[in-house]
C-alpha positions as CSV (number, residue, x, y, z in Angstrom):
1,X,-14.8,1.5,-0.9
2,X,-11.6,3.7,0.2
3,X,-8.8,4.1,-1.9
4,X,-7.1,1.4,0.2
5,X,-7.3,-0.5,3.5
6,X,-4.4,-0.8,5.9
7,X,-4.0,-4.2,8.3
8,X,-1.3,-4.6,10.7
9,X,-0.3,-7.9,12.5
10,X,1.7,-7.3,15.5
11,X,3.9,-10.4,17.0
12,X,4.7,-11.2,13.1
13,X,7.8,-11.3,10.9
14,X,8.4,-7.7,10.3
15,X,7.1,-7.1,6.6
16,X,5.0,-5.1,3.9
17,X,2.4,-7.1,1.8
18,X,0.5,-5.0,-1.0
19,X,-2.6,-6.8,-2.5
20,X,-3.4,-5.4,-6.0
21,X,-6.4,-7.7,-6.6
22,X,-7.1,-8.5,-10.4
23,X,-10.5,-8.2,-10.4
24,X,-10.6,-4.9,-9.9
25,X,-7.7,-3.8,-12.1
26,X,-7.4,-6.4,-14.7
27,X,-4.7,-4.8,-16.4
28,X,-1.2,-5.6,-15.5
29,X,0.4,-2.4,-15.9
30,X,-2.4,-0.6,-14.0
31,X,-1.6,-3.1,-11.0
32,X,2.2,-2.9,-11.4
33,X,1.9,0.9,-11.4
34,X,-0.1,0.7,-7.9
35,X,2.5,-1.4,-6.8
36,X,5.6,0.7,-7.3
37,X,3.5,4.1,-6.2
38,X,2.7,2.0,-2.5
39,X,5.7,0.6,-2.1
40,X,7.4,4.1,-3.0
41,X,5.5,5.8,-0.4
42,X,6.2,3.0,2.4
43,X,9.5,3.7,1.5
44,X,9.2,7.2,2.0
45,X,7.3,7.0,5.2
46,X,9.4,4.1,6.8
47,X,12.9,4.8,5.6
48,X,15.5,2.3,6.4
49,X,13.7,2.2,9.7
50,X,12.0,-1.4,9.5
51,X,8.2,-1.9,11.2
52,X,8.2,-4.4,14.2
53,X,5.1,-6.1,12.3
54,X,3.6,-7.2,9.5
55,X,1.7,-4.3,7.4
56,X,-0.8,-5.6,4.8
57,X,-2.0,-3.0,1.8
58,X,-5.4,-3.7,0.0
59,X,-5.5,-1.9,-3.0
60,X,-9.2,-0.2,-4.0
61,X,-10.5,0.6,-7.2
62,X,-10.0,4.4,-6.6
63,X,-6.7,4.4,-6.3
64,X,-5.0,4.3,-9.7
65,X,-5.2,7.8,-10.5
66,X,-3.3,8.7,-6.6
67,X,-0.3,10.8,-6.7
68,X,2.6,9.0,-4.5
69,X,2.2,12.5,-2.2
70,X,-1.7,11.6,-1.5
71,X,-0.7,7.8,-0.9
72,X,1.4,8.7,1.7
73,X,-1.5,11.2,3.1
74,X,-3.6,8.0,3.1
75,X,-1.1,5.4,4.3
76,X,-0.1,7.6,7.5
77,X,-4.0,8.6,8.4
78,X,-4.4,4.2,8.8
79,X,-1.3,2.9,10.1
């Protein structure tokens, strides 16, 4: 499985929605950390500038031990 999966829904409320799914990270921490690190690198990538759709994130196990700078490498190569 990739480190994450990237959706988009065009025609949609404009918005970002990060799935950390507890089965593969059962800790809380380690899914709060994944959180904060995505939405810091959609932050860096979008800006103030808002997406005209809805972006979906799916988190994947290897992921946790990404560097915000490698997210962002991974975020722009799927959206």
């Amino acid at each position: 499985m990739s480190p994450l999966s990237v959706s988009k829904r065009p025609g949609t409320k404009p918005s970002f929605h990060i799935i950390v799914p507890k089965k593969l990270f059962p800790l809380r921490t380690e899914r709060n950390l994944i959180k904060r690190r995505l939405r810091a690198a959609l932050a860096d990538i979008f800006g103030k500038k808002f997406p005209q759709e809805t972006i979906i994130v799916y988190a994947g196990k290897k992921i946790l031990h990404k560097k915000i700078e490698e997210l962002k490498k991974e975020l722009l190569k799927r959206l």
